[in-house]
C-alpha positions in Angstrom: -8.0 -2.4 5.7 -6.6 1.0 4.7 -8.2 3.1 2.0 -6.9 6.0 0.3 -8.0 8.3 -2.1 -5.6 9.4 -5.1 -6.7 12.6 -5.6 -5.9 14.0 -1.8 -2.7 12.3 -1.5 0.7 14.8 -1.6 3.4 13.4 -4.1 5.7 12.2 -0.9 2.9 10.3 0.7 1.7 8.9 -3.1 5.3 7.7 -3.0 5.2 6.3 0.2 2.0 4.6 -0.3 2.9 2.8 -3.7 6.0 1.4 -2.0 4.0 0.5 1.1 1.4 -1.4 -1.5 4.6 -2.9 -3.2 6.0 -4.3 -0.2 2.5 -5.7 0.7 2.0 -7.4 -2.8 5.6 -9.3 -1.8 5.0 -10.4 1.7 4.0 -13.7 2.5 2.8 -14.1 6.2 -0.4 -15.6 7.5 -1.4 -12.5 9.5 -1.3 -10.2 6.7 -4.1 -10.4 3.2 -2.5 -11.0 0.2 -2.4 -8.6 -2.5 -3.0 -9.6 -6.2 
């Protein structure tokens, strides 16, 4: 599990990381945890 903290984040990588999250949320595959 990854964990990240907001505050240390750069703009690019907060970018980065809510589309990584989005894509997460969307995928449906039995290796990977679903988001809610």
């Amino acid at each position: 599990m990854k964990v990240l903290k907001k505050a240390t984040l750069k703009v690019r990588d907060r970018v980065r990381s809510k589309m990584e999250r989005d894509i997460l949320a969307e995928v449906n595959h039995p290796f990977i945890v679903k988001l809610h």
